[in-house]
Backbone bond lengths (Angstrom), bond angles and torsions (degrees), N, CA, C in turn:
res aa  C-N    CA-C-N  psi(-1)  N-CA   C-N-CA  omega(-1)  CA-C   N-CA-C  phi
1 X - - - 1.444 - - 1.521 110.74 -
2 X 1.046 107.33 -16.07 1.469 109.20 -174.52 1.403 112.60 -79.63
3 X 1.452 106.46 -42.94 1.683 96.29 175.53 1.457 100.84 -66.18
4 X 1.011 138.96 -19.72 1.563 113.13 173.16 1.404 126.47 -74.64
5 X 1.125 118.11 -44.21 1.660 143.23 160.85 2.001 84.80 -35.42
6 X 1.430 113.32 -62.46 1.652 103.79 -162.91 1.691 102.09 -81.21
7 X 0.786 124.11 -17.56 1.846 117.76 151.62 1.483 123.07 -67.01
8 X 1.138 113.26 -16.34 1.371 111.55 162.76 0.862 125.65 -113.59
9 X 1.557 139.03 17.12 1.051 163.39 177.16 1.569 85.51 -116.05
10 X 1.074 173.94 -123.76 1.203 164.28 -158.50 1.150 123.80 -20.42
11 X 1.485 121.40 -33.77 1.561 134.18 149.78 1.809 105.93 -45.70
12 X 0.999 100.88 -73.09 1.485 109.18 -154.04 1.602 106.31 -62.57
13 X 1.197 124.01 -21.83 1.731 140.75 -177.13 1.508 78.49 -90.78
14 X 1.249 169.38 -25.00 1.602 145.03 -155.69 1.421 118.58 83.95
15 X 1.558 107.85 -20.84 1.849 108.65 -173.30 1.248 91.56 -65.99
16 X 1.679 101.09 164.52 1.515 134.76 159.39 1.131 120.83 -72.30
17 X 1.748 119.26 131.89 1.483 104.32 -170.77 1.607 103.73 -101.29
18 X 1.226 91.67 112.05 1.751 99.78 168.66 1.470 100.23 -122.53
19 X 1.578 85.36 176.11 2.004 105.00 169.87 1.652 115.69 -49.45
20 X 1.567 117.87 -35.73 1.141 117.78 -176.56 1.108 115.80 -73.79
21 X 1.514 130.42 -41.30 1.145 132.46 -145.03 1.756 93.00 -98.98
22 X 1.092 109.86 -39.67 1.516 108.04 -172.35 1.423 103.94 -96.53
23 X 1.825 139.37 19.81 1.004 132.13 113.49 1.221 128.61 -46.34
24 X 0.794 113.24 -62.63 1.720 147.29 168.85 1.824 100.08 -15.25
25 X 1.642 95.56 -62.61 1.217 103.86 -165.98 1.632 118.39 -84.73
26 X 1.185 103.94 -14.28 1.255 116.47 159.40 1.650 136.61 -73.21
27 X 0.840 88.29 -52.13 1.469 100.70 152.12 1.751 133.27 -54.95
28 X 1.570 89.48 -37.32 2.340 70.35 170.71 1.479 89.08 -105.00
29 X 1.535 132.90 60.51 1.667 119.97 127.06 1.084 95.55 -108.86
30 X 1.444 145.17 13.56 1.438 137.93 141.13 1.876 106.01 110.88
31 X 1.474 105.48 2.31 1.569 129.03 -170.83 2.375 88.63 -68.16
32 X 1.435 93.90 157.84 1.512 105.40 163.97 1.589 100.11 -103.17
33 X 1.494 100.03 128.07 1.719 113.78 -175.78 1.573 94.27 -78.27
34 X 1.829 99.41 120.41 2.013 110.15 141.32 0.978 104.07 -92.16
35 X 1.586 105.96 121.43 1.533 150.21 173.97 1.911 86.15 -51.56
36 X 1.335 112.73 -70.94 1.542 119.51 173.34 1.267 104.65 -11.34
37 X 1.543 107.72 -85.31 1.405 120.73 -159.89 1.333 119.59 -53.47
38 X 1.966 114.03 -27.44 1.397 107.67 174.47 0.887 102.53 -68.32
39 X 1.146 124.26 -66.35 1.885 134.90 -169.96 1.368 100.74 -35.53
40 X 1.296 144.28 -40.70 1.537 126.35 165.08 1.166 130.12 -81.83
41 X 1.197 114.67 -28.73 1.160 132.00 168.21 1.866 109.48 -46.61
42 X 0.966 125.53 -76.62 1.260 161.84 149.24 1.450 113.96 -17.16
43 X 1.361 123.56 -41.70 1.537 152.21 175.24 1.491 93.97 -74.05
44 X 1.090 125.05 -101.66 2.130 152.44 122.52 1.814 84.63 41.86
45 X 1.332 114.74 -71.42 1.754 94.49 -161.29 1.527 94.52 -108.28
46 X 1.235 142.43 51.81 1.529 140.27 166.72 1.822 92.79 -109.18
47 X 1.625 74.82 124.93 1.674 97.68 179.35 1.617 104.96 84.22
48 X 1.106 113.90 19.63 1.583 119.62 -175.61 1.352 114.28 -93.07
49 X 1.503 148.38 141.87 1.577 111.97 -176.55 2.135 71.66 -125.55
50 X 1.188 96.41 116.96 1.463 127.99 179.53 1.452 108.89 -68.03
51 X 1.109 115.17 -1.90 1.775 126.74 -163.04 1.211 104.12 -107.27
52 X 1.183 111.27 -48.30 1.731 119.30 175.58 1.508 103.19 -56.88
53 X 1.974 95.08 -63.38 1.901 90.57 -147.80 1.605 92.40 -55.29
54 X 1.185 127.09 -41.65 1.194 115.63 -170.99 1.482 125.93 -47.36
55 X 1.017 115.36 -40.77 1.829 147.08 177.70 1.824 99.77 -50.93
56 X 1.747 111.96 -65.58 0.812 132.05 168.92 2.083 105.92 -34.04
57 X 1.430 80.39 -93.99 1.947 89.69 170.00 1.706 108.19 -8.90
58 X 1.350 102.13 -80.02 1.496 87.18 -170.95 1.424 131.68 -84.82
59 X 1.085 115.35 -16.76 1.914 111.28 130.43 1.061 138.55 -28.89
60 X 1.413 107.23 -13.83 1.463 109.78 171.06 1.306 109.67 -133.45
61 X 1.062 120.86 -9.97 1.575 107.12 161.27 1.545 107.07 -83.73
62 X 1.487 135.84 -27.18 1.064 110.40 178.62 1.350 142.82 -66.44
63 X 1.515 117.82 -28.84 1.651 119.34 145.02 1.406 118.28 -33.09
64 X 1.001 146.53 -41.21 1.279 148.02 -138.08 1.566 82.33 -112.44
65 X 1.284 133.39 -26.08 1.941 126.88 -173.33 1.938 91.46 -95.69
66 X 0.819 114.01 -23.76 1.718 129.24 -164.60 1.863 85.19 -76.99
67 X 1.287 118.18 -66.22 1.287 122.00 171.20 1.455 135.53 -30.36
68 X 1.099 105.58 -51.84 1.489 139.55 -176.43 1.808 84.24 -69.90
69 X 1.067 124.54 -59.50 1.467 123.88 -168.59 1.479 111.50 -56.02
70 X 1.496 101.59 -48.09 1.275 110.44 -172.62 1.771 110.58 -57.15
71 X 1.195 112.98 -70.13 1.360 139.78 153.91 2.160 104.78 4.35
72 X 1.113 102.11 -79.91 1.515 135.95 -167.37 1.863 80.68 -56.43
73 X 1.486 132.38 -70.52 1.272 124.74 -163.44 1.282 101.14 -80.22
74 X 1.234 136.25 -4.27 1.415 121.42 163.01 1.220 114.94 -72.36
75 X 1.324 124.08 -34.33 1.644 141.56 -154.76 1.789 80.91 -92.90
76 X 1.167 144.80 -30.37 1.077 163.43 -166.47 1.730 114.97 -54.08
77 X 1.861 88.84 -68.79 1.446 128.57 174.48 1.593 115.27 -46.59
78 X 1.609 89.41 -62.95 1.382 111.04 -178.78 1.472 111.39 -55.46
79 X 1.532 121.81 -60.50 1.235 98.98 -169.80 1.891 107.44 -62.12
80 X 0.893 127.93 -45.16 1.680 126.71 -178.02 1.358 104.68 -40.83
81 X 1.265 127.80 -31.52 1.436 129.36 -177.93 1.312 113.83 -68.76
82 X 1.736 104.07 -43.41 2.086 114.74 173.61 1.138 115.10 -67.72
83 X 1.304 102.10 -20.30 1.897 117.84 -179.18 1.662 99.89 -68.65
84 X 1.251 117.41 -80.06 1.178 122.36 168.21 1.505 124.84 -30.09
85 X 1.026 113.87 -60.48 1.857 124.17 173.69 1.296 105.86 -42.26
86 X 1.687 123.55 -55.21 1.367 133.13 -177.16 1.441 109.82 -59.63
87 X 1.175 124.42 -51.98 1.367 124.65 174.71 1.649 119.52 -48.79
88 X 1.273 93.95 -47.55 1.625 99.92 -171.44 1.446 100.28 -80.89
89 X 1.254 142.47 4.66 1.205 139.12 172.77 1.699 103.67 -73.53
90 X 1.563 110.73 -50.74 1.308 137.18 162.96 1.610 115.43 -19.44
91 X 1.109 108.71 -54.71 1.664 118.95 -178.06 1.149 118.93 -109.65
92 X 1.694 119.17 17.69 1.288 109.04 160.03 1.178 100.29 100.01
């Protein structure tokens, strides 16, 4: 997970993500670099435009947090409505 965390951390600073640089970055959290993992890593997002998928990503998780909102004030509504009903049972 970390080489990904340091590919996007290389995104977000402007560098280029190569083997060097995201050695580089792996290395001062104090981790031992797989050569493997860069090399796919590295392979994996060439020709990738990292700006979008990302863009994308949270475009789509945010419906699903929008939901959750919705959800909570419906459950919200409703009880004020049983609230009400109960009361007016009260007076007839």
């Amino acid at each position: 997970m970390e080489y990904v965390y340091g590919a996007l951390l290389l995104h977000k600073t402007g560098a280029e993500i190569n083997e060097a640089n995201l050695k580089k970055v792996v290395e001062a959290t104090g981790k031992d670099v797989d050569e493997a993992q860069v090399k796919v890593l590295v392979a994996s997002l060439k020709g990738l435009d990292i700006a979008k998928e990302l863009e994308t990503a949270s475009l789509a998780a945010a419906p699903a947090a929008g939901t959750k909102e919705e959800a909570k004030e419906e459950k919200t509504e409703e009880k004020a409505a049983e609230a009400a009903d109960g009361l007016a049972s009260l007076f007839g």
